[in-house]
N, C-alpha and C positions, 0 to 999 in steps of 0.2 A: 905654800898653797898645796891643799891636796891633789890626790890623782886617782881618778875612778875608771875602773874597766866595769861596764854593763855587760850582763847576759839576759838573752829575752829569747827563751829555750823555743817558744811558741808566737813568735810575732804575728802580728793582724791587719787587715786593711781595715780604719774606721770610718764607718763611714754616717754620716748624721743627718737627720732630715729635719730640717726643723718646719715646726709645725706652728699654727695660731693657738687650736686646740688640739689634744688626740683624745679620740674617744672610742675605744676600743669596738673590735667586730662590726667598725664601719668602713666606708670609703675616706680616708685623709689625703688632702690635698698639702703638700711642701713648697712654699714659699722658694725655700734653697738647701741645697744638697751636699755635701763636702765629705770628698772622700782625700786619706790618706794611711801612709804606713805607719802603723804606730804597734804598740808594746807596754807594756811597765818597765821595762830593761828602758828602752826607746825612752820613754818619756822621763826618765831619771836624766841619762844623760844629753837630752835635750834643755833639760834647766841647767843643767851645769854649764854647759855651752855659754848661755844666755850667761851667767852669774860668772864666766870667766876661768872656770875650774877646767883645769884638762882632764880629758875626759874621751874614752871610744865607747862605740855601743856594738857588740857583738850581736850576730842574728843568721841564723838559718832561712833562703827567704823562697817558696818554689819559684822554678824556673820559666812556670806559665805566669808570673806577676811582678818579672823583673822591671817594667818598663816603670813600676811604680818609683822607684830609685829616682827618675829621671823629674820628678816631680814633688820628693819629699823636702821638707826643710834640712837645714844643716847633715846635707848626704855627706860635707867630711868627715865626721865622725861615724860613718858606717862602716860597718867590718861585714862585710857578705859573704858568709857560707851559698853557693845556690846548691840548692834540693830538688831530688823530681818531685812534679805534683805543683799545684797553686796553694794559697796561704786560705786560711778559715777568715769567716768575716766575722765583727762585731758589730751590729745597727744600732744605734741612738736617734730615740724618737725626740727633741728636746721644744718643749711647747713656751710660747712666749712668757710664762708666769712663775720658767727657770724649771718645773719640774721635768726627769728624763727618765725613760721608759728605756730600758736595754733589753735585746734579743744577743747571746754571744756564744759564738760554734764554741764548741769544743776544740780543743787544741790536734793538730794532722800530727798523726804518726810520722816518727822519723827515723830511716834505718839504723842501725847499728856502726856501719860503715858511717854515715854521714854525722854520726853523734861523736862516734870519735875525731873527727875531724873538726866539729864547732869545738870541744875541748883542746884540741891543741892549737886551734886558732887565739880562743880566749886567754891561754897562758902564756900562745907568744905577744899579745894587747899587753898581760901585766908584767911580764918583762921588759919590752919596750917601754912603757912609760912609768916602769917602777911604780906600781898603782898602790897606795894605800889601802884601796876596799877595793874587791869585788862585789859586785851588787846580781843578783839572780833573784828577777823578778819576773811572776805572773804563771800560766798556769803551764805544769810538768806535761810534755809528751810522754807518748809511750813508741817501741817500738810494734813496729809488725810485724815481726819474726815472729813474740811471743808472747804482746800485750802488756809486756811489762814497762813500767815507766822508766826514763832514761836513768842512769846514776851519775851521780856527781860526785860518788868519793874521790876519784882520782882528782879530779880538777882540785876541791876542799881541800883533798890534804898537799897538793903541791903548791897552790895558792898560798895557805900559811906557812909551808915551810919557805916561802921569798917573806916572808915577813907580812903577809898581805891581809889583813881582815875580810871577813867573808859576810855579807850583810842578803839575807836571803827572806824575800817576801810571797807569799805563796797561800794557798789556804788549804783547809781538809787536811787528810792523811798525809799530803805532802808536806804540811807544815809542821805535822806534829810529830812527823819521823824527822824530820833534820834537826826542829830543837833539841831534839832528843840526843843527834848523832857525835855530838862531840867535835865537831865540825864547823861548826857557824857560831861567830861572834854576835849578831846582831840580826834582829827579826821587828819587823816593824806589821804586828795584828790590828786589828781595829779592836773595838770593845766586843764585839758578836765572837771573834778569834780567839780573843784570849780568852774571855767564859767559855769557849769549848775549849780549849786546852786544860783548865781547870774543872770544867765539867759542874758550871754554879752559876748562875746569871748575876749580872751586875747590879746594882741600883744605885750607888754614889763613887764618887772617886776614889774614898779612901776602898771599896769592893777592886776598883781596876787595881790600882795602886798595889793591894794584896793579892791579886791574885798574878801581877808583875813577878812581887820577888818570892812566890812561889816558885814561879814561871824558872827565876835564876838560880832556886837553892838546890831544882831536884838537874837540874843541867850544866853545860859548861861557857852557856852561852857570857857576856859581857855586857850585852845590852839589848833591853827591849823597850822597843820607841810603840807604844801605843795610842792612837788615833783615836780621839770621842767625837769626831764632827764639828757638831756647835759648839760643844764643850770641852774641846780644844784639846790637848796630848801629853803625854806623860813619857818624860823621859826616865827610865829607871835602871840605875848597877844597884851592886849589891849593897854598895855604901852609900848611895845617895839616891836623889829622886829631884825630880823640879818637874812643874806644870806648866805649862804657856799657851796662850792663845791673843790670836789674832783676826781682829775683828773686819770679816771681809766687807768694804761697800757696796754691793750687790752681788745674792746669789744668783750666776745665771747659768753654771754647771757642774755638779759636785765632780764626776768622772775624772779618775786622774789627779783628782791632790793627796791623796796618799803618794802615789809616785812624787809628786812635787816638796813635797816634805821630807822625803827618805834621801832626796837631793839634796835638800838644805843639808840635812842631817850631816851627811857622808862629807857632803862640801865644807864644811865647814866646825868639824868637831876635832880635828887634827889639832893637838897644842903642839907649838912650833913650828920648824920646816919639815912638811912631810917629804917622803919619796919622791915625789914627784916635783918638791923643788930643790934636790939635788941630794938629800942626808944620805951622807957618804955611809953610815952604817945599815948597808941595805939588809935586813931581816931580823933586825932590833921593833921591837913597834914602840912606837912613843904613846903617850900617854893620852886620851880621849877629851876634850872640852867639850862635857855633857850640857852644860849651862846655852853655851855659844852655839853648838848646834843647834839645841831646843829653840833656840830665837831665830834661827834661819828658818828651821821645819816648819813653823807655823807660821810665820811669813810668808814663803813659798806657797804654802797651801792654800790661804788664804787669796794671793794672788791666783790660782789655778781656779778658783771656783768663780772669779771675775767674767773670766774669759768661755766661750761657746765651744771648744776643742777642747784638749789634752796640750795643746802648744801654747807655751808663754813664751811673750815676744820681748819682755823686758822686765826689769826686776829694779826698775829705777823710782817703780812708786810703792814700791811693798807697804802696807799697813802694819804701824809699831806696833807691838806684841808687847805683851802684857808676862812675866818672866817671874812666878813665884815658888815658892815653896808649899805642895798638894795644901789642899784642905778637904781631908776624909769624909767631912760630913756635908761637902756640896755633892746632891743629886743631882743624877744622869737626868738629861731632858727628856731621853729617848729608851725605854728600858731593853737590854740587850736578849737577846735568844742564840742559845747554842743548840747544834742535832751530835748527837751520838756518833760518830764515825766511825768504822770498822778497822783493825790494823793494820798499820800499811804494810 
């Protein structure tokens, strides 16, 4: 079984109002309300929890929004940095007919001092649990000193030097500078992501699919897990490729199955005993099961969109997944759009 350390550089309180209808520049009345601490870091190793996988979730959390702790799910996996200052919100409007409206702060600056401290937290997680993957997900702070956003080389390259793969989801200039960095094994885009990295829009699978091992021939990455929604995901190395999807029985909230998938993923693409169940050759990496992951991720995902939150409560009914080899000339349902982005 594997072993995953979370980072969630910008954690959130989410909070959701769910609605009958919403109809924007009016008054909306909310049925019911729910708030909790959440992340994409967070919500990766919340399914793993759930699916069995050992697993911590690292987080810097301010110290005005501690008491949230005392109220989130599965608080043992939490590794708490506190920070001065309170945490940024993200609001979901989610209207009974499953569509959801997002408002989401921008990520709180974090000092320098305290940035070095979530990294040496995070690398004493993958020491302790000999973690296979580090996962660093959702959107990069910056500091205040100088506006600049945090850096993660030290963690990257001391992370792979324990043997540890590095699986970093993120978007904009943030994502396009770390594919780039030499640094990261694994990036999981949706279709809008990867046509900006390529700078092409999409319209069929065989479009994502190329513009994938583009994605690996000009980098050094190992794997990019790409998300089409309805149209399910792509897992692609340089030598291979598979497509999978999982056919959800109700959608009632899309938010958060990308994190759900990038779970499966990590969970479960380890061939043999990983790290974290005990392989005596700690900083060898073994070998990746692209196939076995692909059927977890879109499972997981699939489940995520079931449920009204970012929290899945079990994984004992997942819907079987569909596990083939691409077909180029099936179109996108949904045609993708990329914007320009400046360098990072």
């Amino acid at each position: 079984m594997a072993a995953v350390v979370s980072l969630t550089p910008a954690p959130v309180i989410d909070r959701t109002y769910f609605v009958e209808n919403f109809d924007a520049g009016k008054v909306n009345r909310a049925s019911e309300i729910q708030e909790f601490l959440s992340g994409k870091g967070i919500n990766v190793s919340r399914t793993l929890r759930v699916a069995g996988v050992t697993t911590s979730a690292v987080l810097p959390i301010g110290r005005e929004d501690e008491h949230l702790l005392f109220r989130t799910p599965h608080p043992q996996i939490l590794r708490i940095l506190p920070i001065p200052g309170r945490m940024r919100v993200n609001t979901a409007v989610l209207e009974s007919n499953g569509r959801t409206t997002n408002v989401n702060q921008k990520a709180v600056p974090i000092p320098q001092r305290d940035w070095d401290a979530v990294v040496d937290m995070t690398l004493h997680e993958i020491r302790s649990l000999r973690a296979d993957w580090l996962v660093v997900s959702g959107s990069v702070p910056r500091h205040p000193e100088n506006g600049e956003k945090v850096d993660f080389t030290k963690l990257f390259e001391e992370a792979k030097r324990l043997g540890t793969r590095v699986a970093f989801d993120s978007s904009g200039t943030s994502l396009e500078y770390w594919t780039k960095s030499g640094l990261v094994d694994l990036i999981k885009p949706n279709a809008d992501e990867i046509a900006t990295l390529v700078r092409r829009h999409m319209h069929t699978v065989g479009d994502v699919l190329e513009a994938g091992q583009q994605v690996l021939e000009e980098t050094d990455l190992e794997v990019a897990l790409v998300s089409m929604g309805g149209d399910g995901a792509l897992a692609i190395t340089r030598d291979d490729a598979w497509w999978g999807l999982a056919q959800a029985r109700d959608v009632v909230n899309t938010t958060g199955a990308g994190d759900a998938s990038l779970a499966g993923f990590v969970g479960h693409s380890i061939q043999g005993p990983g790290q974290g169940g005990g392989r005596p050759d700690f900083g060898h990496l073994p070998k990746l099961a692209v196939k076995s992951g692909l059927t977890k991720a879109v499972q997981y995902g699939a489940l995520a969109v079931e449920v009204p939150t970012t929290i899945i409560e079990s994984i004992e009914d997942a819907p079987e997944p569909v596990i083939e080899r691409p077909d180029p000339s099936r179109e996108l349902s949904e045609p993708t759009k990329f914007f320009e982005t400046p360098s990072a």
